[in-house]
C-alpha positions as a printed NumPy array, in Angstrom:
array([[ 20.181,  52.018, 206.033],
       [ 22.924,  54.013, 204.243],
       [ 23.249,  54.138, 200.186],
       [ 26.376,  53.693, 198.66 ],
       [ 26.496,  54.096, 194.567],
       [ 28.007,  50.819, 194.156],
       [ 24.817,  49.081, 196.271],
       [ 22.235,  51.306, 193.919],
       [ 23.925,  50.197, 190.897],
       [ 24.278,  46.81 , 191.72 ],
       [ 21.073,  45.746, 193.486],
       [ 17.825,  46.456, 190.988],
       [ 15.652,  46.254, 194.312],
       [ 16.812,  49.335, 195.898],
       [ 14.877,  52.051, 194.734],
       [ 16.297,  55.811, 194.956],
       [ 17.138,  57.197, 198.354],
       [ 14.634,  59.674, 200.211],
       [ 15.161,  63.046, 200.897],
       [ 16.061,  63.945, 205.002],
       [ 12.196,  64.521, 204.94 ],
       [ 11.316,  61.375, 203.603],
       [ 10.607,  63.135, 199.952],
       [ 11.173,  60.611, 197.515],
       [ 13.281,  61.841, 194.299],
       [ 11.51 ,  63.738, 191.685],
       [ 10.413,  61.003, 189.346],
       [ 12.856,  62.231, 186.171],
       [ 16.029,  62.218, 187.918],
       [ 14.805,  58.459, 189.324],
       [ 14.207,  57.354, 186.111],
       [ 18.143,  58.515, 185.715],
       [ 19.356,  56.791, 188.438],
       [ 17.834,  53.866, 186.975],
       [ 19.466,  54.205, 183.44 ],
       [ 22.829,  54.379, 185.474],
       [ 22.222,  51.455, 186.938],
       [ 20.573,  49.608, 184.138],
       [ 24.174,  50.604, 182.333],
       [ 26.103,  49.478, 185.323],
       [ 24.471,  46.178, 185.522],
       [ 24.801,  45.162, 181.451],
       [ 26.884,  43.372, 179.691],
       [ 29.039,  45.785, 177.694],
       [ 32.948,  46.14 , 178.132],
       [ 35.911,  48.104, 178.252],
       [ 35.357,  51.89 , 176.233],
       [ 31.723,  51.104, 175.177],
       [ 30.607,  50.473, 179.226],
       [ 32.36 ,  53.672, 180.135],
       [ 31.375,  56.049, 177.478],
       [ 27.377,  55.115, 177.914],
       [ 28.066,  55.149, 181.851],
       [ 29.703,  58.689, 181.419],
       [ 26.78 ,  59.993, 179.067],
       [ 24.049,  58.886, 181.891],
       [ 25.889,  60.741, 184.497],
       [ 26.329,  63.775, 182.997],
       [ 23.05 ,  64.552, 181.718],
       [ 22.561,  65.102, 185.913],
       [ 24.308,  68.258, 184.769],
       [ 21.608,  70.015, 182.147],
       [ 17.76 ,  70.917, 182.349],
       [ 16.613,  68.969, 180.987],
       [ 15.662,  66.444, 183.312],
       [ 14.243,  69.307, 185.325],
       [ 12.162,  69.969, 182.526],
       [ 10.558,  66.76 , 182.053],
       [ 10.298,  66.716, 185.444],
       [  8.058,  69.8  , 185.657],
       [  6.087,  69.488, 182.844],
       [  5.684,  65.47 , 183.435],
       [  2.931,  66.161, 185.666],
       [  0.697,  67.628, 181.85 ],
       [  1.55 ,  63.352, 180.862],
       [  3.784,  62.709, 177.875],
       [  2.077,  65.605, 175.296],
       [  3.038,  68.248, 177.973],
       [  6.547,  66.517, 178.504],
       [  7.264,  66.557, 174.396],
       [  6.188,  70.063, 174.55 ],
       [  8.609,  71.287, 176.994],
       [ 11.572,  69.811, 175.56 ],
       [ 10.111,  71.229, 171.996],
       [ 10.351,  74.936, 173.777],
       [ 13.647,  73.805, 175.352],
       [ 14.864,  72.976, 172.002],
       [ 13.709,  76.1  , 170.564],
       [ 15.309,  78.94 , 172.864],
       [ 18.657,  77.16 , 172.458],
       [ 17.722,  77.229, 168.832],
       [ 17.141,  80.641, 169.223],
       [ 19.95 ,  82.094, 171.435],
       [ 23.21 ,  81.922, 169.818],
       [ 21.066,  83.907, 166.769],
       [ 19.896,  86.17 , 169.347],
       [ 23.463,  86.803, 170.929],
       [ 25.116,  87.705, 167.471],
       [ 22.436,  90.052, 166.232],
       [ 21.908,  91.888, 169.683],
       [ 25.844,  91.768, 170.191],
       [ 25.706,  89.995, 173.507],
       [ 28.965,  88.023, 172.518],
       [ 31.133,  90.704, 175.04 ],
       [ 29.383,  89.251, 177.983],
       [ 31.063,  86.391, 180.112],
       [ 27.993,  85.03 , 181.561],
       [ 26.416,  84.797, 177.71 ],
       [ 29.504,  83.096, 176.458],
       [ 29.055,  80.798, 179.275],
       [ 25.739,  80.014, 178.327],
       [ 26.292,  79.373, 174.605],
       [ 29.175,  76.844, 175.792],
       [ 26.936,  75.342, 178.318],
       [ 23.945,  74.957, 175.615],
       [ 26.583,  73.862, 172.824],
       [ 27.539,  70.904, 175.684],
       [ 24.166,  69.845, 176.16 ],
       [ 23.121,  69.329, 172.54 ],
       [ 26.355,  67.534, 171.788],
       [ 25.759,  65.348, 174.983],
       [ 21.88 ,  64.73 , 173.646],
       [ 23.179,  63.931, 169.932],
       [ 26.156,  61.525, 172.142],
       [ 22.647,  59.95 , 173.83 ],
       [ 21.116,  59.088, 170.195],
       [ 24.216,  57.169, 169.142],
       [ 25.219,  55.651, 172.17 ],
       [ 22.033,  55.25 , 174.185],
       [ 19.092,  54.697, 171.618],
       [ 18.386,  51.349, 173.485],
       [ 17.528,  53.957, 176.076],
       [ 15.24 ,  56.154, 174.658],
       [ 11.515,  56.121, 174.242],
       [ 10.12 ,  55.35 , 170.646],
       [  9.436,  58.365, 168.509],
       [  6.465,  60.091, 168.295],
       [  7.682,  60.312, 164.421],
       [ 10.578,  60.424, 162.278],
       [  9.715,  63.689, 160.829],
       [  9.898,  65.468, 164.316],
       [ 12.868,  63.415, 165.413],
       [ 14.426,  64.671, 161.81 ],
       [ 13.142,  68.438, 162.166],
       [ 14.459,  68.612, 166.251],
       [ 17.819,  67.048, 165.149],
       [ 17.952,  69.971, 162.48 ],
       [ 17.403,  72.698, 164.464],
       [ 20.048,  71.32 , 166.848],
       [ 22.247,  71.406, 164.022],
       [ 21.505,  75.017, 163.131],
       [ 22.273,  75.622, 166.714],
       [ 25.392,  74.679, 166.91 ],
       [ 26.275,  76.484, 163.725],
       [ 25.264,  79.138, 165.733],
       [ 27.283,  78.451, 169.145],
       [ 30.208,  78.527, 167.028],
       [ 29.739,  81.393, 165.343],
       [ 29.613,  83.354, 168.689],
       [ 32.801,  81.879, 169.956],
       [ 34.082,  82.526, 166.446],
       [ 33.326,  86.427, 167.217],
       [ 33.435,  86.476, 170.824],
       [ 37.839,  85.322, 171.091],
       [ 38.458,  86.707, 167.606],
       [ 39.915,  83.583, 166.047],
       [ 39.356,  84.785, 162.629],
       [ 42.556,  85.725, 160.596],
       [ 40.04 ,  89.254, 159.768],
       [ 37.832,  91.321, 161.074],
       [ 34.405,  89.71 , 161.413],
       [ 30.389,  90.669, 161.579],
       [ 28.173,  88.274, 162.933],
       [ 27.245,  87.325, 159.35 ],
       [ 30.33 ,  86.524, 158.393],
       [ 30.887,  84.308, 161.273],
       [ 27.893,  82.527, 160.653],
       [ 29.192,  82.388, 156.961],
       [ 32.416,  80.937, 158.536],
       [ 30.706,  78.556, 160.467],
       [ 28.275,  77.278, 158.07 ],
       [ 31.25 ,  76.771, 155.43 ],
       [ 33.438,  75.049, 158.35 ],
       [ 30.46 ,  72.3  , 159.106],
       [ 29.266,  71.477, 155.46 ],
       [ 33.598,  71.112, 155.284],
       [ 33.176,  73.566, 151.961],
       [ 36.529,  75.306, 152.392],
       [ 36.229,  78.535, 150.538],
       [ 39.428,  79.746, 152.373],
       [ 38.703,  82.966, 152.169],
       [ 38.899,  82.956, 156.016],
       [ 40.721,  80.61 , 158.304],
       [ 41.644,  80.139, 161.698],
       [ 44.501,  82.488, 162.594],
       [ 45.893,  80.996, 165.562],
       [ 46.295,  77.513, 167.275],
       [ 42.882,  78.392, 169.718],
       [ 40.701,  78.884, 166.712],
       [ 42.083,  75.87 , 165.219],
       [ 41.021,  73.707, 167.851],
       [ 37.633,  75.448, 167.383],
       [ 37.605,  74.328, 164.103],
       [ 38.391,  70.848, 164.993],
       [ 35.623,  71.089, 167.649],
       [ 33.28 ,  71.712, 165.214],
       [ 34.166,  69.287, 162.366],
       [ 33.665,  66.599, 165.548],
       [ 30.525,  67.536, 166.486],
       [ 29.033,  67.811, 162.849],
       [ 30.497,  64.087, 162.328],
       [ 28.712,  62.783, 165.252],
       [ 25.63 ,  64.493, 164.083],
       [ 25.828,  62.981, 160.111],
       [ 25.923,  59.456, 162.269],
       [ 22.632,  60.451, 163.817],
       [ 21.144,  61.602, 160.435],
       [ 22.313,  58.03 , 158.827],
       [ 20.844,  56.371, 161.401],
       [ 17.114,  57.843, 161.621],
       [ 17.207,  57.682, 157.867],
       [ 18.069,  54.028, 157.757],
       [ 16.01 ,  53.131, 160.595],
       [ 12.881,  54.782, 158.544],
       [ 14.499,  52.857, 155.265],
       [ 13.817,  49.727, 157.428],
       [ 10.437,  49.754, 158.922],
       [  9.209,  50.701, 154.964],
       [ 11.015,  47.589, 153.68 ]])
């Protein structure tokens, strides 16, 4: 019998194809497929449908449903755990890159974009997707994960801040994080700016992802305002 996407979506009772070897799919990226098709299969419309249809399919793209593949087999403690370490080195990187000056290097500007994408695309799944996602383990950790994303990206930017010299002056790592810390809490000091139309764009790149991530920090807070009322 041959799979087409449209049949998966559609039909709950087909469950995910087999390998040529009869391997069944490692159980995270099932659990996936199944989002997609629970997504497929509701009753949303028009932007909404595609957006949360778009967001399942490209998390195919990061780790870390390799991750929780792995480290699924330690139960959910071992899974957290992971994704906690995961969270951590990309916490870690961008900090790394500027004070090592590793910002020259293709392949680690590469990296800091392809990290930046999958945070933004996680903080995209806690808006769009929470019907999706498992309940916290607390607020606090949800809270303290969700602010080291957003000292991450801080960071990301910084590096592409020094690594294509959109800066109208010469800059040091610290005062790119300086930029880029000023550019997300929207300060304005002006004592540096964009200096061309590409560093612009960064900027507006930035203000859209620090938006999306004062949604999230609305939401857990009024979600914890709730279950104390």
């Amino acid at each position: 019998m041959k799979f087409s996407l449209l049949n998966i979506f559609s039909n709950p009772a087909i469950k995910p194809p087999e390998s040529e070897h009869g391997e069944r799919m490692p159980e995270a990226y099932a659990q996936q497929l199944r989002d997609v098709r629970r997504v497929w299969n509701e009753h949303t419309y028009g932007v909404e449908r595609i957006v949360r249809l778009a967001l399942c399919l490209v998390q195919f793209l990061f780790p870390v449903l390799l991750i929780r593949d792995i480290f699924g087999h330690w139960g959910p403690t071992g899974r957290k755990l992971a994704v906690e370490l995961y969270t951590l080195l990309k916490f870690a990187f961008p900090l790394v890159v500027l004070g090592q000056g590793w910002y020259r290097s293709p392949v680690v500007i590469f990296l800091v974009i392809y990290f930046l994408s999958d945070t933004f695309v996680h903080i995209l799944h806690l808006v769009f997707l929470e019907d999706m996602h498992s309940a916290v383990v607390s607020y606090r950790r949800s809270l303290l994960l969700i602010s080291l994303h957003y000292i991450e990206v801080m960071s990301d930017f910084a590096v592409l801040y020094m690594a294509f010299d959109l800066l109208n002056m010469p800059m040091d790592p610290v005062s790119a994080l300086y930029f880029s810390i000023v550019a997300t809490t929207t300060v304005g000091f002006g004592d540096i700016c964009a200096k061309n139309t590409a560093g612009r764009m960064v900027v507006i790149a930035q203000l859209l992802v620090c938006v999306t991530f004062i949604v999230v920090f609305i939401n857990y807070f009024s979600q914890k305002r709730n279950e104390t009322h």
